[in-house]
FIMARKOL-553755 format. One line per 2 residues: number of its first residue (from 1); their letters; for each residue x, z, y of N, C-alpha, C, CB. Coordinates in pm, whole numbers, plus 50000, padded with zeros to 5 digits. Glycine has a CB too. Layout:
BEGIN
NUM = a = X Z Y X Z Y X Z Y X Z Y | ...;
//
This chain:
BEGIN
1 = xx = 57961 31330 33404 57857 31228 33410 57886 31132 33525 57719 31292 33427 | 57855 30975 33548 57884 30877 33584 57766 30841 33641 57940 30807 33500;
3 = xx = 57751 30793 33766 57643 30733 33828 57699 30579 33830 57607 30803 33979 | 57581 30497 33767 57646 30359 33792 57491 30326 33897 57686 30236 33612;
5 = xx = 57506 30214 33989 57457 30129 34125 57425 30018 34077 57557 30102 34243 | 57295 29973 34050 57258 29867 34039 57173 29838 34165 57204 29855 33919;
7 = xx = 57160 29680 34203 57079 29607 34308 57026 29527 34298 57117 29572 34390 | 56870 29519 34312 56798 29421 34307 56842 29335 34426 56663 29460 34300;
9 = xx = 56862 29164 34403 56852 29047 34506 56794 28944 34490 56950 29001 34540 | 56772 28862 34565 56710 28726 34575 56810 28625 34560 56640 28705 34705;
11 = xx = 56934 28664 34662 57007 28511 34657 57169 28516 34633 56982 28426 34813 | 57243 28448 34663 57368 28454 34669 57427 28546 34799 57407 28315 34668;
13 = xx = 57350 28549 34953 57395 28661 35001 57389 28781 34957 57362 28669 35086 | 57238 28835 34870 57256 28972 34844 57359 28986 34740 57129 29037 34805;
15 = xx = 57412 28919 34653 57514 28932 34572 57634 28979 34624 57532 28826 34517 | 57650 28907 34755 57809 28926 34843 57776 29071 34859 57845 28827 35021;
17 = xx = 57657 29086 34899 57633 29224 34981 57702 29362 34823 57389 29238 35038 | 57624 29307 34799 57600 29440 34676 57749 29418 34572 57410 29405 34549;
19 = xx = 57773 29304 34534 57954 29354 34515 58065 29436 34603 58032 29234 34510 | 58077 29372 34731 58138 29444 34830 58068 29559 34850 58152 29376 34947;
21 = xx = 58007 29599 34808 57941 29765 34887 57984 29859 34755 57710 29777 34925 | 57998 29754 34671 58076 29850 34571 57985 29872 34438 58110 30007 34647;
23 = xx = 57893 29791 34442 57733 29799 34281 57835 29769 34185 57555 29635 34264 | 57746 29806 34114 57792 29812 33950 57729 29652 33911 57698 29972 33836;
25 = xx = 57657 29645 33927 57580 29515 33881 57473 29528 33945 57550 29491 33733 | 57409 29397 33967 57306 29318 34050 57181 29300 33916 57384 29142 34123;
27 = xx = 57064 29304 33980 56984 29233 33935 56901 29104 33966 56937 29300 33918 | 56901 29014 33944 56883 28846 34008 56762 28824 33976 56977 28714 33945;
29 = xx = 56629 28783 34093 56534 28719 34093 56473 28695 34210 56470 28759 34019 | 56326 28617 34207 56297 28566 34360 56169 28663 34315 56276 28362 34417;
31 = xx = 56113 28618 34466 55954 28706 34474 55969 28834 34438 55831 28655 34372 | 56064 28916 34538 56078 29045 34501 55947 29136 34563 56225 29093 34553;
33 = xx = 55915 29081 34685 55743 29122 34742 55666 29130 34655 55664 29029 34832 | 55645 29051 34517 55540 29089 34409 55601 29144 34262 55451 28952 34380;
35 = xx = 55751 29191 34309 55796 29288 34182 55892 29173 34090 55632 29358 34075 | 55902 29001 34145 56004 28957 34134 55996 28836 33992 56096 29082 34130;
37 = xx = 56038 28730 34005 55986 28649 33911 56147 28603 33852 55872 28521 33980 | 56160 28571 33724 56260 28451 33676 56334 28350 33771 56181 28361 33591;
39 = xx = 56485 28366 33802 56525 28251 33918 56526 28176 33834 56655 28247 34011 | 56545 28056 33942 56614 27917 33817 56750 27913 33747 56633 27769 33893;
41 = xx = 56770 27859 33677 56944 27875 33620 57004 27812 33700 56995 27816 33475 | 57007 27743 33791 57076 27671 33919 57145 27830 33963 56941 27576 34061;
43 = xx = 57049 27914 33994 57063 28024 34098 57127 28098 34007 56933 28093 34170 | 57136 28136 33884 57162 28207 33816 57319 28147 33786 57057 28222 33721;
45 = xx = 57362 28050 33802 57511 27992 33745 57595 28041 33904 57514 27766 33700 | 57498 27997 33990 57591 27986 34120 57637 28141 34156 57498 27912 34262;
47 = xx = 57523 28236 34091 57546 28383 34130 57651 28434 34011 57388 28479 34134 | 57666 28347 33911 57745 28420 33812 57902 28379 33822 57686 28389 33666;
49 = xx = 57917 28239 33896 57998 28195 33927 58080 28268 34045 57957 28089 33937 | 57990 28269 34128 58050 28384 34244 58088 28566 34226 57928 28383 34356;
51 = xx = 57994 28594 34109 58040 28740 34117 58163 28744 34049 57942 28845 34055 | 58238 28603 33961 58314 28670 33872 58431 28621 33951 58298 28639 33712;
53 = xx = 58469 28549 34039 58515 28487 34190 58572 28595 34255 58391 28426 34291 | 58459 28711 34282 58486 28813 34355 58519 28942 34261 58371 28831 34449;
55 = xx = 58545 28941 34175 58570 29013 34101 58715 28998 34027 58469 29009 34035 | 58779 28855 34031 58914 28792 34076 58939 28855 34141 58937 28677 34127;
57 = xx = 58910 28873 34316 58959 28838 34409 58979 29003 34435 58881 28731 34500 | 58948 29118 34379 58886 29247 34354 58796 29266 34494 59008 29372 34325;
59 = xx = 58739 29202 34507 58654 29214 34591 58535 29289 34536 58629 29095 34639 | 58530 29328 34440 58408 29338 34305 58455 29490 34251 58430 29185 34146;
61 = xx = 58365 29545 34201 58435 29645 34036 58451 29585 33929 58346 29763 33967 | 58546 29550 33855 58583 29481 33747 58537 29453 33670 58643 29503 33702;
63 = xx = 58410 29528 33654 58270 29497 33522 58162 29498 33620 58233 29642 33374 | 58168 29427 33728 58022 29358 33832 57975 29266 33726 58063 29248 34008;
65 = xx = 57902 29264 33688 57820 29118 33667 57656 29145 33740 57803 29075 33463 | 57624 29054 33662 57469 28985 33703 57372 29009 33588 57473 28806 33728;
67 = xx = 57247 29109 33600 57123 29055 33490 57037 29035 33563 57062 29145 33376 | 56987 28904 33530 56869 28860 33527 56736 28885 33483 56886 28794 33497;
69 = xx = 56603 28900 33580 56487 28941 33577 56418 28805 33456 56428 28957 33750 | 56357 28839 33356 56231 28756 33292 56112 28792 33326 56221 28760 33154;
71 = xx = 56055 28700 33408 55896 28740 33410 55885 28642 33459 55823 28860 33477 | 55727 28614 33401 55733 28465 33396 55598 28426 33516 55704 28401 33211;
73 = xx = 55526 28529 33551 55409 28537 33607 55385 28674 33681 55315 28509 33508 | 55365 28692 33835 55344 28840 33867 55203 28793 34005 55535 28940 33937;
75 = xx = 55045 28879 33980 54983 28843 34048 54948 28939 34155 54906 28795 33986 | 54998 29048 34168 54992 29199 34290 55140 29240 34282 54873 29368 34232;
77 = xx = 55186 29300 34398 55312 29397 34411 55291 29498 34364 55360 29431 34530 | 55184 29575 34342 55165 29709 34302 55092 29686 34161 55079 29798 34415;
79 = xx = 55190 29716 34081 55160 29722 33901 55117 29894 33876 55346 29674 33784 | 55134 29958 33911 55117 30077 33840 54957 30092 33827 55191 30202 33916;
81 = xx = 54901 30144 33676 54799 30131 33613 54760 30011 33635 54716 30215 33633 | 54861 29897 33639 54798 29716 33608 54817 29631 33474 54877 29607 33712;
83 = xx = 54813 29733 33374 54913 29688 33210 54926 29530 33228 54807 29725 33017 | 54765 29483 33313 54746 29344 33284 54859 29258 33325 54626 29297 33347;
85 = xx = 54892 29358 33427 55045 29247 33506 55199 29192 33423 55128 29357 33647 | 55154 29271 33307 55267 29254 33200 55169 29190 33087 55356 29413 33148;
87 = xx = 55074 29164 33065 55003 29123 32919 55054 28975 32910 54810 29132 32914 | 55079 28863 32806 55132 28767 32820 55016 28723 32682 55305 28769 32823;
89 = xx = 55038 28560 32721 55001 28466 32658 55084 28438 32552 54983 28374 32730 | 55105 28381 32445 55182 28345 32318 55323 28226 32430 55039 28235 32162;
91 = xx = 55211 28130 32473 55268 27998 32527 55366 28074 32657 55122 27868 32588 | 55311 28188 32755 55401 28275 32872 55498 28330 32756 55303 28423 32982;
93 = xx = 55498 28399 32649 55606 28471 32571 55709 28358 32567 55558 28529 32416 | 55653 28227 32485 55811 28118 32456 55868 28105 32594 55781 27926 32390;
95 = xx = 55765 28060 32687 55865 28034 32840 55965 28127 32845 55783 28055 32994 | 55933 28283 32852 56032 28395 32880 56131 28353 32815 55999 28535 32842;
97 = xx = 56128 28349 32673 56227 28328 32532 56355 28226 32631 56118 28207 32356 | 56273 28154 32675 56331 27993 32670 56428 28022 32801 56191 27839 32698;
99 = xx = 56369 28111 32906 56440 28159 33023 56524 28205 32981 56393 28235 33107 | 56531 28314 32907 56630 28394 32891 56724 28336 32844 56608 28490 32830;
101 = xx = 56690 28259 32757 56829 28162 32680 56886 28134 32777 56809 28019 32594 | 56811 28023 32882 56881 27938 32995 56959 28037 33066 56779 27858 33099;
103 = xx = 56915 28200 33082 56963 28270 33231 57135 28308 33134 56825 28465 33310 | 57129 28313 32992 57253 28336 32933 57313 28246 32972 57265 28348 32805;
105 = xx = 57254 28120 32913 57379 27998 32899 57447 27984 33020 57326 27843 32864 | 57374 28064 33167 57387 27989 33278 57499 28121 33355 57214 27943 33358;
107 = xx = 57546 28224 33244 57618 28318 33298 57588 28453 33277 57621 28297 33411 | 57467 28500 33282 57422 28615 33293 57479 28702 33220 57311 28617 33277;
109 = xx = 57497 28834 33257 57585 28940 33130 57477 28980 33057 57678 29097 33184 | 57317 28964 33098 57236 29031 33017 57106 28984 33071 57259 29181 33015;
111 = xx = 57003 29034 33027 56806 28983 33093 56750 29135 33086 56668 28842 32943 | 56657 29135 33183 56567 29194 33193 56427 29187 33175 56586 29214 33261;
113 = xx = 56361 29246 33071 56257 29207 33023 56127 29316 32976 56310 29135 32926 | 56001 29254 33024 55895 29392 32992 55743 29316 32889 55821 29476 33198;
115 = xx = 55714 29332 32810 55569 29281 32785 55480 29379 32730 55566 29164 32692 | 55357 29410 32786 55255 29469 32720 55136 29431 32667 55229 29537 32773;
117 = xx = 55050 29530 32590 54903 29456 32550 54824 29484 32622 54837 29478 32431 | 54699 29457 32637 54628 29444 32749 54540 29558 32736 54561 29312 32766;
119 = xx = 54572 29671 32609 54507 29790 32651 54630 29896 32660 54383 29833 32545 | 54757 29851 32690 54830 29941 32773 54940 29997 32684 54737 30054 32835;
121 = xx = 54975 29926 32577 55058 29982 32426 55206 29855 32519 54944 29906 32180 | 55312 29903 32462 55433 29787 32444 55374 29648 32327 55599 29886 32359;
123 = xx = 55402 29525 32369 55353 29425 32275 55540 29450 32233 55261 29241 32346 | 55536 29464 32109 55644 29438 32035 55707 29340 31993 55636 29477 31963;
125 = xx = 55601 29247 31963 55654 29115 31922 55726 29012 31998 55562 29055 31883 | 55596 29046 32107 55676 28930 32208 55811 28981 32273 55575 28886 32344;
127 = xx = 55857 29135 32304 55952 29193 32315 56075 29069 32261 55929 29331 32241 | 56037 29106 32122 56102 29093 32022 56135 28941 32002 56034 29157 31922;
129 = xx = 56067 28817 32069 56077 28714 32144 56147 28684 32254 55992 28694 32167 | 56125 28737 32349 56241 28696 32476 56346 28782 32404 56204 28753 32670;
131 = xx = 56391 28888 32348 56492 28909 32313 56565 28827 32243 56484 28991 32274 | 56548 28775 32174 56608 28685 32055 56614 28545 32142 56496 28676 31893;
133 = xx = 56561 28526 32220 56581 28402 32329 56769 28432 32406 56417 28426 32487 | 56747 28519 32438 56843 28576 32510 56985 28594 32398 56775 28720 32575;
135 = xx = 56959 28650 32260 57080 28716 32212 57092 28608 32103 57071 28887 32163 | 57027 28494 32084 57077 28356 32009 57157 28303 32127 56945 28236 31952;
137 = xx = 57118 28276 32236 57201 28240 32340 57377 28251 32357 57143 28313 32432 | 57346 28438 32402 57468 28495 32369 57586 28436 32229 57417 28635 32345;
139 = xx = 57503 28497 32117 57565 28458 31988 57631 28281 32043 57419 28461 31838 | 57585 28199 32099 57641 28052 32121 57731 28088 32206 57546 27934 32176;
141 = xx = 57740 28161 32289 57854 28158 32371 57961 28276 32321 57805 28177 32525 | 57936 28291 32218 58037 28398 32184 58048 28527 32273 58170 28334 32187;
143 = xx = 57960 28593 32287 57973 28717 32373 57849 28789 32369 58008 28687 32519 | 57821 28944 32417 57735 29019 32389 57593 28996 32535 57824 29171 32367;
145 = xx = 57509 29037 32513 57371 29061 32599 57334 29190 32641 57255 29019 32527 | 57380 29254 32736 57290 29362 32729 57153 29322 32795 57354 29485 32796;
147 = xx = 57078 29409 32688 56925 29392 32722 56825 29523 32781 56860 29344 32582 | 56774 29503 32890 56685 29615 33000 56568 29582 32959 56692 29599 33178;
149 = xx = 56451 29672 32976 56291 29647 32943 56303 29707 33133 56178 29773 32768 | 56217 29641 33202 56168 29632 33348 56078 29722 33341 56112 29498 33404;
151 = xx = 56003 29793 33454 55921 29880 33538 55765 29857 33482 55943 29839 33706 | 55788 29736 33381 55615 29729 33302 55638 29895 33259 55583 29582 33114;
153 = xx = 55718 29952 33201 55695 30055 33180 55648 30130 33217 55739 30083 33166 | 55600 30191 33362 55569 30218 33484 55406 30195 33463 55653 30126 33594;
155 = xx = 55340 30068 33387 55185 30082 33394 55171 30156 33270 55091 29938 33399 | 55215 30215 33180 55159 30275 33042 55074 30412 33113 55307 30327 32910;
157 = xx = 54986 30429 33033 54969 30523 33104 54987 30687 33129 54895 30497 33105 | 55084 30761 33064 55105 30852 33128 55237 30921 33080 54995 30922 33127;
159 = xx = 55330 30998 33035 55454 31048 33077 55435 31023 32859 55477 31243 33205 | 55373 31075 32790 55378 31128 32631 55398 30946 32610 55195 31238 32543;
161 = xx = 55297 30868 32662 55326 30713 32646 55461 30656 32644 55267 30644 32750 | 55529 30699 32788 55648 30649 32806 55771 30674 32737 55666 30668 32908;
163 = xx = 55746 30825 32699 55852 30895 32631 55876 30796 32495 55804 31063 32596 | 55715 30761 32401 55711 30711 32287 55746 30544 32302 55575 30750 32228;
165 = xx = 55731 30453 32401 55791 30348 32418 55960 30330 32426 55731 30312 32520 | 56018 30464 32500 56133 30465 32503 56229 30473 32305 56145 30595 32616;
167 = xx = 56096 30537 32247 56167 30565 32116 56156 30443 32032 56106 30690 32039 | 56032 30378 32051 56013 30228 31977 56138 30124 32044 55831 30153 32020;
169 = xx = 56191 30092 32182 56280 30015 32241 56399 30072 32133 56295 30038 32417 | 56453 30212 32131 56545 30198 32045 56584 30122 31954 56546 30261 32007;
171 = xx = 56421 30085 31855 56456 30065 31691 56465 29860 31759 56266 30141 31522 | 56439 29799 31869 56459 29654 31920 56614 29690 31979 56326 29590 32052;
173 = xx = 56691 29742 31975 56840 29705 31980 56798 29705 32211 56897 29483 31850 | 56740 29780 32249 56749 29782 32410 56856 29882 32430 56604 29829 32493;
175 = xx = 56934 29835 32498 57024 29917 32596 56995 29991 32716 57104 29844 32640 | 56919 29970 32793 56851 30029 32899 56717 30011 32962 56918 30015 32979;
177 = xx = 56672 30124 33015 56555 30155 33074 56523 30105 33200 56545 30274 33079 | 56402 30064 33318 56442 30078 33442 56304 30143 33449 56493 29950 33535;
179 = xx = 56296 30208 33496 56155 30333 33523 56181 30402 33631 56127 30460 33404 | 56035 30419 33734 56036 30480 33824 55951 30624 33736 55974 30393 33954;
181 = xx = 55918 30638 33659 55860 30761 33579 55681 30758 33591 55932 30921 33656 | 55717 30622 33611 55516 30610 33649 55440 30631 33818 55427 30773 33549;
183 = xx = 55572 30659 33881 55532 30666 33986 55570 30597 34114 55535 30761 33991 | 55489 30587 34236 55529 30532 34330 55726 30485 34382 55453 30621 34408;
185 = xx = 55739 30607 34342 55897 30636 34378 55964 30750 34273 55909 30701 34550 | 56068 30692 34251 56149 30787 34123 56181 30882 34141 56258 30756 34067;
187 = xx = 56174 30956 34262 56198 31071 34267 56059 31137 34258 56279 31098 34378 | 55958 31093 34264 55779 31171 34216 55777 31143 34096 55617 31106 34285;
189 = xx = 55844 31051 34003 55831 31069 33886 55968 31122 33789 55775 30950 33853 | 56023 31228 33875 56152 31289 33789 56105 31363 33655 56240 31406 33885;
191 = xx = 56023 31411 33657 55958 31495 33521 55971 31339 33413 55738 31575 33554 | 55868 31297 33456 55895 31146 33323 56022 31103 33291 55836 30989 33369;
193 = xx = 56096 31116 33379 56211 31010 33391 56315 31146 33323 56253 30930 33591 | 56266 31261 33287 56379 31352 33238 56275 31360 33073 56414 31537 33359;
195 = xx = 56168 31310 33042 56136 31313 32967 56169 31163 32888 56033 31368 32995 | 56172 31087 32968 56235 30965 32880 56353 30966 32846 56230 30847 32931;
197 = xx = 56436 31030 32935 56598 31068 32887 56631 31120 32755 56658 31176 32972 | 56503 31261 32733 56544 31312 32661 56445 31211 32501 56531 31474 32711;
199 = xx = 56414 31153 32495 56337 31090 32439 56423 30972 32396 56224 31071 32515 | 56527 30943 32478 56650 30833 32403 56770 30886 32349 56713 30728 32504;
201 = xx = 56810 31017 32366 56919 31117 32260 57008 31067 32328 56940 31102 32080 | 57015 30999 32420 57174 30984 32460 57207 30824 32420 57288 31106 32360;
203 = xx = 57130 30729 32369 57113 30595 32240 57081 30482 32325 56969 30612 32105 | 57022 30528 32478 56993 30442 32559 56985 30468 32692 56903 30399 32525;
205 = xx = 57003 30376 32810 57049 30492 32967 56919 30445 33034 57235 30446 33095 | 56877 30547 33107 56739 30545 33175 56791 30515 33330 56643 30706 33154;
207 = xx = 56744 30402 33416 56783 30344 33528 56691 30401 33625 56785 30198 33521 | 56658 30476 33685 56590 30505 33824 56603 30436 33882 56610 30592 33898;
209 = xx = 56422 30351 33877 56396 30244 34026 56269 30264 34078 56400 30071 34001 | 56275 30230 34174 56139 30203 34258 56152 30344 34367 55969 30204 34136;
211 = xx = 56197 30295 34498 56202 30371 34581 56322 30442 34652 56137 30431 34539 | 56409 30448 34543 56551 30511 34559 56642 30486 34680 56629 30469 34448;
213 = xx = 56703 30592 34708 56773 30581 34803 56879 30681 34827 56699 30571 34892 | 57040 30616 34841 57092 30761 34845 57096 30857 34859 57128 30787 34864;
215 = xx = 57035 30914 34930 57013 31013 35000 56916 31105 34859 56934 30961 35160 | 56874 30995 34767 56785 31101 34641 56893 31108 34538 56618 31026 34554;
217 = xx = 57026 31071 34509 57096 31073 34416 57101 31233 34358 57220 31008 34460 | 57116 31298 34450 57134 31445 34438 57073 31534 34411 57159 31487 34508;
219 = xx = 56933 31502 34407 56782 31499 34296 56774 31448 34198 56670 31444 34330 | 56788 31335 34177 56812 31253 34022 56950 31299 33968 56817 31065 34037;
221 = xx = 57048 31252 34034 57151 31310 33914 57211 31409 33767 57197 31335 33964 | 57100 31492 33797 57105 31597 33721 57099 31534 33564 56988 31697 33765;
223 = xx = 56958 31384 33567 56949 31395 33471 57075 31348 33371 56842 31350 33466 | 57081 31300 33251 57165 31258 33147 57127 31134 33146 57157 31325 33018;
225 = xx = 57235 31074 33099 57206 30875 33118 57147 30811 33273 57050 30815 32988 | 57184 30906 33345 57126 30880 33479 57180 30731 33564 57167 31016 33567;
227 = xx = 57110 30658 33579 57133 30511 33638 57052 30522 33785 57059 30374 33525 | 57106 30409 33911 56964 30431 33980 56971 30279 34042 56948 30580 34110;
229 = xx = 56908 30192 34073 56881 30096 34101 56816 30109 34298 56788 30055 33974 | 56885 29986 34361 56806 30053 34480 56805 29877 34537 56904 30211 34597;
231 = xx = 56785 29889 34648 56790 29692 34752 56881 29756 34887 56551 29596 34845 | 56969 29617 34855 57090 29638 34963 56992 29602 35153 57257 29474 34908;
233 = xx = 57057 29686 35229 57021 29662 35376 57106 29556 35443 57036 29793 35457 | 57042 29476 35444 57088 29355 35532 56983 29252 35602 57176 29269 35443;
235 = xx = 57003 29142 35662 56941 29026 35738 56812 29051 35624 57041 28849 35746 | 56859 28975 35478 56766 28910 35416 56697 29021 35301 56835 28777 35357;
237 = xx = 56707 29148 35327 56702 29238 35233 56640 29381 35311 56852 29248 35166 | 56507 29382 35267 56433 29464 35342 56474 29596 35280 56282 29431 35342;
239 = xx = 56449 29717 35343 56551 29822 35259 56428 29879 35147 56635 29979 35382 | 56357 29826 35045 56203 29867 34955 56256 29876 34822 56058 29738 34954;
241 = xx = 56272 29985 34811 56309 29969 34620 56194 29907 34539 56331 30140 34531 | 56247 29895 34437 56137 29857 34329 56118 29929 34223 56153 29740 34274;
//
């Protein structure tokens, strides 16, 4: 089994940071204090431009890239039991759509994306909207999308919920998970997070975030499809998972 390193950043320094330290891939957005919003495609070309620069230069791991966060609106840092913080408008769903296209055209290897209903179910449709924003994109540039559902997962409410969202993402063509297991920090929610594992057969990889820190790899690892997501320590990068 394979541990791959993903990193949430804000800008083009955390990018330097988190290639050279050796990540697998970055995750790109601003307003990470409220769980992190859509960059602009300005930010998104210049970071895609540079990781693949350093990935020339092997400054990088050879399959570094960049996915990009969709969310189009975040009003608290602390989502858990907030479904509302993921519920979207028809008119917020096209924006996402429309992001995601742009965060492709503008480089991205893939988007990250979460929407729910406002009594706490996965909204499918709109899912099923920014996705197709994103993988018409792709299809224009001749190349593939991988596609993440974000930490909305995290407000459903309880472990039998999550397990059954993980099985509906299957039949939408998602590649990966990012779940703290419903809880503060992914290592308090390892029970969920071994129940969503087993709940994707092996069909999709479950990312441990929110809280992580090396020092927990050796607790999480055990599980199967095990991913873990963490925020690089530097100047501009407070050490707070998400």
């Amino acid at each position: 089994m394979s541990v791959a390193v993903e990193i949430a950043i804000e800008d083009l320094a955390g990018l330097e940071v988190a290639a050279t330290s050796g990540a697998d891939r970055v995750e790109l957005c601003i307003d990470l204090e409220r769980g992190g919003l859509t960059p602009p495609p300005e930010l998104v070309e210049e970071c895609a431009h540079r990781a693949a620069s350093l990935v020339s230069a092997r400054e990088a791991k050879p399959h570094f890239d960049i996915h990009v966060l969709i969310r189009s609106r975040a009003e608290r840092g602390d989502f858990l039991d907030h479904p509302e913080e993921f519920a979207y408008s028809p008119q917020e769903v096209e924006l996402m759509a429309a992001q995601a296209g742009e965060s492709v055209a503008a480089g991205a290897a893939g988007v990250v994306i979460g929407a729910l209903t406002e009594d706490a179910r996965l909204d499918l449709p709109a899912l099923e909207t920014i996705r197709d924003g994103a993988l018409i994109a792709g299809s224009s540039a001749l190349r593939g999308v991988t596609l993440t559902v974000h930490r909305a997962l995290d407000a459903l409410p309880g472990r039998t919920e999550r397990a059954e969202a993980v099985r509906n993402l299957l039949g939408l063509g998602i590649h990966r998970v990012l779940t703290s297991g419903g809880a503060a920090r992914a290592l308090d929610g390892a029970e969920d997070l071994g129940a969503m594992v087993d709940a994707a057969e092996g069909l999709l990889d479950v990312c441990a975030g929110g809280g992580v820190r090396p020092a927990d790899i050796a607790d999480l690892a055990p599980l199967e499809s095990y991913e873990h997501r963490e925020r690089p320590r530097g100047p501009h990068h407070r050490p707070r998972g998400r």
